[in-house]
C-alpha positions, 0 to 999 in steps of 0.5 A: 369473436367479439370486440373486446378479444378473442373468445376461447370455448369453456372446458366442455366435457374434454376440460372435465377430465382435466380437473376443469370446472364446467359451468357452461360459461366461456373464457376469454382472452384479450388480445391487443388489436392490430394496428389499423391497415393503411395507417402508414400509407402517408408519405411527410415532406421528408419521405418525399424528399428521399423519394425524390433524391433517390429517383433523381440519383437513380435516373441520372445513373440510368441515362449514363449506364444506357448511353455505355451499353448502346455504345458497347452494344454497338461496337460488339456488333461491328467487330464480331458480326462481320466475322461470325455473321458469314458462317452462322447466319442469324445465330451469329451471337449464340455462336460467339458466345460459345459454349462458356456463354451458352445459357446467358445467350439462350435465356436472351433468345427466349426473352426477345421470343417473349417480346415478339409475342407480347408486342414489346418490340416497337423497333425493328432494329431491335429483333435479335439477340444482340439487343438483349444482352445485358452490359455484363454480356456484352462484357463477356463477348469482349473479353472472349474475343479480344483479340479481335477488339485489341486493334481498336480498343488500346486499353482492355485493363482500364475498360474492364476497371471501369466496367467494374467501377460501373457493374455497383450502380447498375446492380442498384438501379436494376432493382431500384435501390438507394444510390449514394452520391459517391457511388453515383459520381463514381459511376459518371466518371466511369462511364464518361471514360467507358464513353471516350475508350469507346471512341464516342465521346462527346462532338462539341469542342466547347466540352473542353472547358466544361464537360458535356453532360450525359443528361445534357444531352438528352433533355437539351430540347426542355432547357434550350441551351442552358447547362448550368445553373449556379446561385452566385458566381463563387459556386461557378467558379468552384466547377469552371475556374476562369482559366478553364473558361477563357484559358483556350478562347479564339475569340472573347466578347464580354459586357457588364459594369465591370467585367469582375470575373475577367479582369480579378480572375485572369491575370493580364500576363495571361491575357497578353498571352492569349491576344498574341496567340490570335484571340480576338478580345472586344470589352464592353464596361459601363461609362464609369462617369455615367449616370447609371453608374451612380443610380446602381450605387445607390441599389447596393447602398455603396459610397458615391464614386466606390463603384466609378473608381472601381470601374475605372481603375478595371479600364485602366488594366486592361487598358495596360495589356492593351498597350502591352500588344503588338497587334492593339486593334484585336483587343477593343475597349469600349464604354457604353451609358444605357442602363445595365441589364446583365453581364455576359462573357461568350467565350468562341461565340462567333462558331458552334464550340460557343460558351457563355456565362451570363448574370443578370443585376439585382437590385440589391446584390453584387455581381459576385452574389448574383445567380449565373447561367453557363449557355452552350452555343454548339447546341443550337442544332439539337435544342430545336425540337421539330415542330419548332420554326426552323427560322426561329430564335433556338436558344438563349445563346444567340439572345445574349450574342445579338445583345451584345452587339446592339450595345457594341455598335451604341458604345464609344471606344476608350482610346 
């Protein structure tokens, strides 16, 4: 071998018989050398961005996909164990699987005999067949048996569609394959209702306007009680219209300059309708005749007097639903002078179904234009991690709620 090629031996004796003419050199053939090993190890900002996309899209099909398989783990347990359990002891799995689920149910048991030795199994609820199988096992027991799940489960064709609708994204996060957006948002929507067939659904009334989140619930303790990030409130109202977010309110608080998203957003018959189905509404707008009302129309480079009138003429209408009610002191109007620091609308803030939209002001931009954060109120139990006081403050839901008040007790009333 040498560095230039490859060397090939002359003809020798053998090349003589072929006419060949041996003068003891050698011949040799250049051969292009091989790329350099490891010239393509480096990952661009690109790469890495597909990287993180796909991890991203994969670990959120992953929580959802793990959710649905306890659950219907679960449920397999608690209808067929009380009924094969009697009889066959331990081995009530593989004799529910019978003889069509044979090799699946036996290839269970020698994974779980391989965890056992291995040390995998760190939970002792964990040591049976029965957490070993797959979803599309579990599937097969409830479709063998349904007989014994038609009483609690109504719907067998919607959850087997479902099922399906899920059985694409589980085969690509198993072999970490690239998940698309739809096939992800497709596999969310499946599992949610898989989640709700299931009788499992999320527990906190305030998911009736914004859906809890399978992700939510499981990194609620790193986000405190924050849901939602949007950068302005166009992109909020796309995902929480303000019929979904005020539409069914026991109770309305709301503080800002103007308090756009409610008076712009929600029409005063609805408000009207809602007051008299017993929502207690307390508005909180910047004194329009205030100084701050000028100093932040100097911020946003707006004409004097355009954001006082605009202000004023906001008091003004919901002043007029006000007079439209039988019962006026449930819906409180008032102004305060301090200086604006947010806007906040909590929405049932007063129990654990809460939600609130909260922005803070910019100097230079509109409320419209502003970034926005949906809190969660009902997740004041579950974001406190253990080792935190449990006399502490537990998320940023009651911050804005205590805010609130202090300002409300500060303000005047608009007669």
């Amino acid at each position: 071998m040498m560095s230039g090629g490859l060397v090939l031996p002359g003809g020798g004796e053998q090349g003589d018989h072929g006419g060949g003419i041996n003068d003891g050199t050698t011949a040799s053939v250049s051969l292009a050398l091989p790329l350099e090993i490891g010239a393509e190890l480096d990952w661009g900002a690109d790469a890495w961005a597909e990287v993180r996309t796909r991890a991203r899209r994969a670990a959120r099909a992953y929580v959802w996909l793990n959710l649905v398989e306890q659950r219907l783990r679960a449920v397999v347990n608690a209808i067929l164990r009380p009924i094969y359990e009697p009889v066959h002891g331990e081995e009530w799995v593989v004799a529910a699987a019978g003889p069509a689920g044979h090799e699946w149910v036996q290839r269970a048991a020698a994974v779980r005999e391989v965890s056992r030795r291995k040390g995998f199994l760190l939970d002792p609820a964990d040591d049976n067949i029965l957490s070993f199988l797959t979803l599309p096992q579990l599937r097969e027991l409830v479709v063998q048996h349904w007989p014994c799940f038609e009483p609690y489960l109504d719907e067998r064709r919607e959850l087997e569609m479902a099922l399906d609708e899920l059985e694409v994204a589980r085969h690509v996060v198993s072999r970490n394959r690239a998940l698309s957006r739809t096939v992800l948002d497709q596999a969310e929507r499946a599992a949610a209702r898989l989640l709700d067939i299931l009788g499992s659904g999320p527990g906190y009334p305030s998911s009736e306007r914004l859906p809890v989140d399978a992700v939510e619930e499981l990194v609620a303790d790193r986000y405190a009680d924050v849901v939602g990030v949007y950068p302005d409130r166009v992109r909020l109202q796309r995902q929480l219209p303000a019929e979904n977010l005020f539409g069914a309110a026991r109770r309305l608080d709301a503080v800002g300059i103007g308090l756009n998203l409610l008076v712009q957003n929600f029409s005063g018959r609805r408000l009207v309708r809602l007051a008299e189905s017993g929502c207690r509404v307390r508005l909180l707008f910047l004194n329009p005749a205030s100084s701050a009302v000028r100093r932040r129309e100097r911020e946003l480079g707006v004409g004097r007097g355009e954001l006082s009138r605009s202000v004023e003429m906001n008091i003004m209408h919901m002043r007029r639903v006000r007079a439209r009610l039988r019962d006026t002191a449930a819906f409180e109007i008032r102004v305060f002078d301090e200086t604006p620091r947010f806007t906040a609308y909590l929405v049932d803030g007063d129990g654990p179904d809460g939600l609130a939209v909260v922005q803070s002001y910019l100097r230079k931009a509109r409320g419209m234009e502003a970034p926005v954060l949906i809190l969660r109120g009902g997740r004041r139990e579950i974001v406190q991690s253990k080792d935190q006081d449990p006399g502490g403050q537990t998320g940023l839901f009651e911050v804005y709620r205590e805010e609130f008040e202090g300002v409300w007790a500060d303000s005047r009333p608009v007669s």
